[in-house]
N, C-alpha and C positions, 0 to 999 in steps of 0.2 A: 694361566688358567686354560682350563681344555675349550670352552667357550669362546675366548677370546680371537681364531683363526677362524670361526665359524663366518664365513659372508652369505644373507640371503638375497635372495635375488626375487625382483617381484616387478610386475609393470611398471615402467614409468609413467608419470606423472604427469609431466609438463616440464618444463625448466626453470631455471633462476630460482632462488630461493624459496618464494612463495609456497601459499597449497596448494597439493592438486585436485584436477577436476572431478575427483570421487566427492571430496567434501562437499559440493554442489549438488551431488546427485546419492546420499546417503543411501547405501545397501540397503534391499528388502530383507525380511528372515529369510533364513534359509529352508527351502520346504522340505528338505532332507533329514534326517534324524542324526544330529547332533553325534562325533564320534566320544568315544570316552577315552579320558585322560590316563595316560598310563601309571601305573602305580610307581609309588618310589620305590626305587632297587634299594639295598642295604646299604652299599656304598658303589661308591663311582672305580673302585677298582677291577680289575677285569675287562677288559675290551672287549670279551670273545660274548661276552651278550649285549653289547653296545653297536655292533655292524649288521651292518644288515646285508646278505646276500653278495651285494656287489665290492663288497669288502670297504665300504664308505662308514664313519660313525653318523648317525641320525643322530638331527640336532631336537628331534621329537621324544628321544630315548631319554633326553634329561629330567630333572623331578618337576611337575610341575609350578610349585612353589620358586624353586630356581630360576624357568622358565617366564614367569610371572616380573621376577624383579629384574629377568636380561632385560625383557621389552619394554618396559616402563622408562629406558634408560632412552629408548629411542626416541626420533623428530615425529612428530603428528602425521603427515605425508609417510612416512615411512614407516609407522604402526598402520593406518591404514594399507598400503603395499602391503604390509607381510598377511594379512588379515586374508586378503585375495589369492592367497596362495592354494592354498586348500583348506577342509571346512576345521580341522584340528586347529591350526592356526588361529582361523576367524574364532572361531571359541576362546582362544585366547587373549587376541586382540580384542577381543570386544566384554570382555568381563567388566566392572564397574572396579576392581580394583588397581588394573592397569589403569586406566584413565581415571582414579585419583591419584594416584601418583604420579603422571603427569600433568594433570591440573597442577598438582601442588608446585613442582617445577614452576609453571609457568607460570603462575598465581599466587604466591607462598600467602598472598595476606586472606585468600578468596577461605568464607568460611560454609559451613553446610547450608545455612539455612540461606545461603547465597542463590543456590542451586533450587530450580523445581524440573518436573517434568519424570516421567520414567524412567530416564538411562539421565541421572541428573551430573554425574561427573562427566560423565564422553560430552553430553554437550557445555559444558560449563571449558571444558578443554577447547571442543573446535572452535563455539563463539571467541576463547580469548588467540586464539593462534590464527583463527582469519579474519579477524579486525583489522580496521584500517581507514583512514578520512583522507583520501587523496584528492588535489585540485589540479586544473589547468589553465594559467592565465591565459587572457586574450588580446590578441593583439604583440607586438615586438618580437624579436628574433628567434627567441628559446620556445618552441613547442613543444613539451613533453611532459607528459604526469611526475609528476612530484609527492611523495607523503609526508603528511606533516606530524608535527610533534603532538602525537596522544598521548592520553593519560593513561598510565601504565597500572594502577590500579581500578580501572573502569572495570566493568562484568561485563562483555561484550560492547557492542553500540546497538541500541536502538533506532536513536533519532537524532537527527541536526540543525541546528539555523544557522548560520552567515550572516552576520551582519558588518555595519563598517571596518573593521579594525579586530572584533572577534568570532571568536566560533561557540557556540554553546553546543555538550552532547550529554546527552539522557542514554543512560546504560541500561542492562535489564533487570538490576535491582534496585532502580529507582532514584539511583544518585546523579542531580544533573552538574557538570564540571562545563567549568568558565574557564577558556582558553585565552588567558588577557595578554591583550600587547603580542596578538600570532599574527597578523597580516603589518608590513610595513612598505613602506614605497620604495622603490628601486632606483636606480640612477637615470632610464628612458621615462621611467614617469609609470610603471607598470607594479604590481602586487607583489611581492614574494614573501613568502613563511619566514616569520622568524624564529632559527632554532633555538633561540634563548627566551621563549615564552613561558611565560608563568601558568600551570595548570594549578585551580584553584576548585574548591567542592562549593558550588553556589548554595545547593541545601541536597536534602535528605528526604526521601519519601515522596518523590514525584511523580506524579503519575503522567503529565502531558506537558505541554509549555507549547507557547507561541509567541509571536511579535506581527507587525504589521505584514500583510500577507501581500503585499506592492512588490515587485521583484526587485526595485531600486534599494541597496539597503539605506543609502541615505536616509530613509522616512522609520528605519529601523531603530526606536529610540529607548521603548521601553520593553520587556520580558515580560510575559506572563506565564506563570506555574502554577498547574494547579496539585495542588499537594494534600496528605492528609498528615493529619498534625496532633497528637495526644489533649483533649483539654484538658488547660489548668484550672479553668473556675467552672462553675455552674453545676448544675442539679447532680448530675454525676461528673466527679473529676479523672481524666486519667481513658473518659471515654472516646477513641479517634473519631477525627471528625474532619471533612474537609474543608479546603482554605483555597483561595487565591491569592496567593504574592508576588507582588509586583517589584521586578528590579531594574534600576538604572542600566542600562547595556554598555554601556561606556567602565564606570565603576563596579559593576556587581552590589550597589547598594541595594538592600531592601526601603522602596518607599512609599509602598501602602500593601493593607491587609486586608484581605475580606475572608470572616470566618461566618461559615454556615451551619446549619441545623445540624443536629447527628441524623436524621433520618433521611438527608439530602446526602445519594452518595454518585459523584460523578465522576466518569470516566475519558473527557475531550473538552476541549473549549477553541474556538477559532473567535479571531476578528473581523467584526463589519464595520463598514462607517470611516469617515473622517475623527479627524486629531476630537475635536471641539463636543463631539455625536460619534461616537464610539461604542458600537452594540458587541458587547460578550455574549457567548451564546454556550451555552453548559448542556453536554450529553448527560443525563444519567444513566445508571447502569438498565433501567428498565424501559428507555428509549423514549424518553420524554426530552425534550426540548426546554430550557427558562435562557432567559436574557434578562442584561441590566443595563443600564445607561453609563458610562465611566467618562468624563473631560479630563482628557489628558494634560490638559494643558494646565490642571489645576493638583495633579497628583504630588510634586515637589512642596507643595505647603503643607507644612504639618499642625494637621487637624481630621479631627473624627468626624466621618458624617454616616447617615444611615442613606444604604439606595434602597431600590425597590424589585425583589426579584419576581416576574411576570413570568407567565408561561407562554410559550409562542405559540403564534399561529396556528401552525403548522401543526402542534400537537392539540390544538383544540379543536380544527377542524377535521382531522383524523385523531380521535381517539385510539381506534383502535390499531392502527401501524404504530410499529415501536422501529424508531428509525438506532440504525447499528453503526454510523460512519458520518461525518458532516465533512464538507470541505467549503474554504471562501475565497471572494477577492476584495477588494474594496468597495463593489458596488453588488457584489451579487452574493447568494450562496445556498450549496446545492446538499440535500439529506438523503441520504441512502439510506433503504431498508432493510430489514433481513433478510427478507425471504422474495421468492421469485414471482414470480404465475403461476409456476407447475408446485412449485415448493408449496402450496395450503395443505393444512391437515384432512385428512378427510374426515375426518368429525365431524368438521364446520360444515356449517351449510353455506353452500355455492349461493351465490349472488352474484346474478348478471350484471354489475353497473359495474364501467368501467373503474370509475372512483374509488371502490371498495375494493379492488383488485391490491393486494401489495405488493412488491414488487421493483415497484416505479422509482422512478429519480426528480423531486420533486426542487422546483427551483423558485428561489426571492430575490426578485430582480428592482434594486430601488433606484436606479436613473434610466431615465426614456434612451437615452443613444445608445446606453449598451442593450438592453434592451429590444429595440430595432437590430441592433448589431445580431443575435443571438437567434431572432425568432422573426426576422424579417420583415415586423411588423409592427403598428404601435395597438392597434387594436383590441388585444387585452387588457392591455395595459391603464392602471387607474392609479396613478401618482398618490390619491387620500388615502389609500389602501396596497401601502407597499408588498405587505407579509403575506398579501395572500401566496399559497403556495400555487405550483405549476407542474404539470405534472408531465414526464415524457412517455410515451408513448415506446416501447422497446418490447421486442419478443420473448427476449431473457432477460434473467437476474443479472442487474450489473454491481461487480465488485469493488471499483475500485471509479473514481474521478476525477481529474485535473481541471484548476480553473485557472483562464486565461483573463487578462483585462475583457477580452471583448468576442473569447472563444472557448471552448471545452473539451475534452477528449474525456471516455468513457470506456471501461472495457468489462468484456459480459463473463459470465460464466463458462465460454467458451474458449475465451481466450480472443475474441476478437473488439479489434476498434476500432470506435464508431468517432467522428469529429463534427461538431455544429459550430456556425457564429462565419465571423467578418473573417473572409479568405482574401482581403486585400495583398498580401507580400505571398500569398502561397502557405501560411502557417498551418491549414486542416492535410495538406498532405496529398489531397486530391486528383494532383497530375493539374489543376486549373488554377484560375483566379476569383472562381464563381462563389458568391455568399451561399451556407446553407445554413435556414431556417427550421431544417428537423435533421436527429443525425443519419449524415452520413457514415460507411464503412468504408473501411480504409482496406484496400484489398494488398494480401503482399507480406503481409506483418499479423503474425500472429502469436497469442502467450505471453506476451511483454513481460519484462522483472517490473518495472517502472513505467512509468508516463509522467510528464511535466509540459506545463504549456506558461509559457510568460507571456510578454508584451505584445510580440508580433513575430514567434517562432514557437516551436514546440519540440521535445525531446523524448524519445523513446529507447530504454533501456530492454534489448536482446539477447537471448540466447543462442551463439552462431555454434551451432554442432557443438560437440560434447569438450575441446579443448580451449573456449573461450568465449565473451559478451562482447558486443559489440553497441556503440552509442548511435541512433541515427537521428537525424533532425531536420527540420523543414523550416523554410519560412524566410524572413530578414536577415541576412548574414553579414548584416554592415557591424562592425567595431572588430570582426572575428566571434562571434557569439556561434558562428556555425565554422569549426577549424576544418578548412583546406576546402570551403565554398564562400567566399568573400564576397560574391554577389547574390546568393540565396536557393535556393529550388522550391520549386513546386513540389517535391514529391520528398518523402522519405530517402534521404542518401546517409550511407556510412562518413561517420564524420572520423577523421584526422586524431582519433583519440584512442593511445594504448590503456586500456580495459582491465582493470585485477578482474582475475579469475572469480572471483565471491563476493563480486559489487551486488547489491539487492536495490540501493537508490540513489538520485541524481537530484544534485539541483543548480540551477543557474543563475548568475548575479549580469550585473553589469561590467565586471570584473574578473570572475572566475567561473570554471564550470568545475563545481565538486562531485566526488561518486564515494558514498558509505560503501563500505565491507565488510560483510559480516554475515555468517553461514549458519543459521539453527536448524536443527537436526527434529524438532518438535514442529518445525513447520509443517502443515501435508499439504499436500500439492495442492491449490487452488482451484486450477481448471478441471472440466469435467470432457469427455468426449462429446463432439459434435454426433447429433443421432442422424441416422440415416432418413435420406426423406422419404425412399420408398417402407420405414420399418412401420408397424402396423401403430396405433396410438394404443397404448390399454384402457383395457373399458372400465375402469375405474379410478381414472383420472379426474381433476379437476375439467380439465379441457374439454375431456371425452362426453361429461357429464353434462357441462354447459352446451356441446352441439344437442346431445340428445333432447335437453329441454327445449332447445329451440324448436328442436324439427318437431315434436309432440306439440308445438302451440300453429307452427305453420299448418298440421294435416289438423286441426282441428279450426282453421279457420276457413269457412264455406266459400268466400269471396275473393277473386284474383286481388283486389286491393287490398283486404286485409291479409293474406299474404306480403303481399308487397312490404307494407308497413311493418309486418313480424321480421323479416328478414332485415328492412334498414336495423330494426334495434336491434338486434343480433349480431348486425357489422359493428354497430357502433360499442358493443361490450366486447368482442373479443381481442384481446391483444394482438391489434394491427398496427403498421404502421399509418403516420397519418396518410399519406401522401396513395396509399392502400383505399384505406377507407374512402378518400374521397373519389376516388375511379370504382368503387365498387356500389356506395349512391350516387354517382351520377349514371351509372350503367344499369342503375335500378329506378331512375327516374325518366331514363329514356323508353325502358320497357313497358312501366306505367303509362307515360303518354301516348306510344303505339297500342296499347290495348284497348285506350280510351273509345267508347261507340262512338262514329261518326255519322251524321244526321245527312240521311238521303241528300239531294240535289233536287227542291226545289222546279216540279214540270212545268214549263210554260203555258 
């Protein structure tokens, strides 16, 4: 065939077989006007209008249709390359029908409604070609990433847990697979993959899952899913409705079931609590918060009971914040909201009270040591009243949370992060040993893919230049939990670990440090640009708004003390830090006492 001597030539990539570093950083449109495809000729004979000038054949001169089914034949990596050649090309590489017909390659069983999003085959193609669940054991001779045996029928990877013995992964259409009998013990006494593990489809239709949120998996005994599930009995049959199922992580048994309302429709659940006091905690879609009571230690009996589902705190005392994110530990756990400071509608009417502001990272802390550990203090703290929420004080929208036994890490809309809690081994990152009680920032690090914080170390997933990520970590580096720092640091270092190009998240056991891979193309970039501090504020901002009313109540109060007093409440509403606020009344209570009248001296 005349095509078959054609070699194109296009940027490299990277090396070794993997993707390369485009699939990470998905082309914008092109702002150019698209060229147009050139018509089919009659037939492919003739040469003398197949060359072009230089006396070479154009591999552009072929029929498009033709053209269409050479590329389709190509590697993912190398449809992207030719795509970057010029903008004809990119028109071709990027049709939806080149990229179902390599989905179909690589996917044969994937069907449409598998797919969402705009360009639903090009990403149903790159999710399944840069997937991947690689681990690193720790400790023993062999340091090097390894990939284990995934399920070749998943839809990309979404999400993962580690537990003793297996690995459980949620895909993106919904099918969570139980990886039974993949970790087995080695001859030093150390983990390795077993490539003769059974991948099995635990269920269908899942929207989240969790297990104990302790970093030990030991304590990792039971799964939870929460799924939606067709009903078969009641008023309307056949109508979805969601469920929580519970299954044995050892067997994949299912050993209990809780089905809810059709009007209840939830999107996350995490665990609080001990084995015995086990608090579930249900997002739903409209940022309400419920919790239920579950004893685990009583779920292997079979038998029906009714719980009691409550609505938390948190959502009763803030009605109107719809929180978007939850994350836990065993003692604590932290709700993220939508929207920022700056993010209010302006329809709404501004309200100066801190409280009402949303925004914030609000936290339920229910043992005193951690507690103390986190916030430096016991002070707030009221043991009969665990739920009350707490709220942080931060200038921006934060996106994303890590919780640690007895520390935190947070990152804002900016792309920067912040670390609070007990810096005993060095785990906040700091460059010290010093506890912080409100967050600090971590200067150096910025845009993170990830963040993870466990026991008494913390992990941050980077982007290093445009050919690869790199993992760094802080804190306790005893068993090898920090590879190629055995005695720990204080500060953020690059750890001893080779990185796939298209890892998105990390987690850590006592045992292994895992990195997901997996590239969607529907993501949009998270972070926003840092605004300049000299840029002007607009005068119709929420912020802009709230000074104005201040300074309107300050020129309308006749007296330097009732000044005084408009301005503390005006520190005290506006999104400061604490540690701000309290250097700006105390520098407003030393002004007050200097202005105080001082009463003559008294003539003898």
């Amino acid at each position: 065939m005349l095509w078959g001597r054609w070699v194109v030539r296009g940027r490299p990539l990277g090396t070794g077989g993997g993707p390369g570093p485009i699939l990470a950083h998905p082309t914008p449109p092109c702002p150019f006007p698209q060229a147009k495809r050139p018509r089919c000729t009659p037939g492919l004979e003739g040469a003398e209008g197949r060359k072009d000038p230089g006396g070479l054949a154009s591999f552009q001169r072929l029929p498009p249709e033709l053209l269409d089914h050479i590329v389709s034949f190509l590697p993912v990596r190398d449809v992207v390359a030719l795509g970057q050649t010029c903008r004809y090309f990119r028109q071709v590489c990027d049709s939806e029908g080149v990229w179902r017909r390599v989905c179909r390659r690589l996917c044969p069983r994937l069907r449409q409604e598998g797919t969402a999003g705009t360009r639903p085959w090009k990403r149903a193609a790159i999710l399944n070609y840069t997937k991947g669940l690689y681990f690193q054991t720790f400790g023993g001779r062999r340091r090097y990433l390894s990939k284990s045996v995934a399920p070749l029928l998943s839809h990309g990877y979404r999400k993962f847990l580690p537990t003793k013995e297996h690995v459980f992964i949620l895909d993106h259409s919904g099918t969570l697979f139980f990886l039974r009998n993949a970790l087995v013990a080695s001859a030093p006494g150390q983990l390795q993959w077993k490539r003769a593990c059974r991948c099995l489809v635990l269920c269908r239709g899942a929207k989240d899952f969790t297990t104990d949120p302790r970093s030990d998996t030991a304590y990792r005994k039971y799964v939870y899913v929460l799924a939606a599930r067709e009903q078969a009995m009641g008023p309307v049959p056949g109508r979805p409705c969601d469920c929580v199922e519970v299954y044995l992580q050892s067997t994949g048994q299912r050993v209990f079931k809780m089905t809810f309302h059709t009007s209840m429709k939830f999107k996350q659940l995490v665990l609080v609590g001990q084995e015995t006091e086990r608090s579930l905690l249900l997002l739903t879609e409209d940022g309400k918060i419920y919790s239920l009571m579950v004893n685990e230690t009583q779920l292997d009996q079979p038998r029906a009971y009714t719980v009691q589902l409550a609505l938390r705190k948190v959502s009763r005392c803030l009605p109107h914040i719809a929180v978007c994110a939850m994350a836990s530990n065993q003692s604590s756990a932290a709700y993220l909201t939508g929207t920022g400071p700056g993010d209010l509608a302006r329809s709404e009417p501004l309200t100066p009270h801190p409280q009402l502001l949303p925004g914030a990272v609000y936290f339920e802390v229910h043992a005193p040591g951690v507690y103390r550990d986190l916030f430096g203090t016991l002070h707030a703290f009221d043991p009969l009243d665990v739920q009350m929420p707490l709220a942080l004080s931060l200038p921006a929208k934060i996106l994303s949370c890590a919780l640690g036994y007895n520390h935190l890490g947070l990152v804002d809309e900016f792309g920067r992060i912040f670390m609070q809690g007990n810096n005993r081994y060095g785990q906040l990152g700091t460059g010290d040993r010093i506890d912080r009680g409100e967050p600090a920032r971590v200067h150096g690090l910025k845009r993170p893919l990830d963040i993870w914080c466990g026991l008494n170390h913390s992990l941050v997933l980077l982007r290093s230049g445009a050919l690869g990520q790199d993992v760094l970590g802080c804190g306790c580096g005893a068993g090898g939990r920090l590879p190629g720092w055995p005695k720990g640091s204080a500060t953020f270092v690059k750890l001893h670990v080779k990185v796939p190009l298209c890892a998105s998240s990390l987690c850590s056991t006592r045992e292994c440090l895992y990195l997901l891979s997996s590239h969607d193309i529907e993501g949009l970039p998270p972070y926003r640009e840092l605004p300049s501090a000299r840029a002007a504020t607009p005068p119709d901002s929420p912020g802009a708004q709230a000074c104005e009313q201040y300074l309107s109540q300050l020129r309308g109060c006749p007296t330097l003390a009732g000044r005084l007093a408009a301005l503390k409440e005006a520190v005290g509403a506006l999104p400061l830090l604490a540690c701000q606020k309290d250097f700006l009344w105390g520098a407003l209570e030393l002004i007050r006492r200097a202005a105080r009248p001082r009463s003559p001296p008294a003539s003898s």
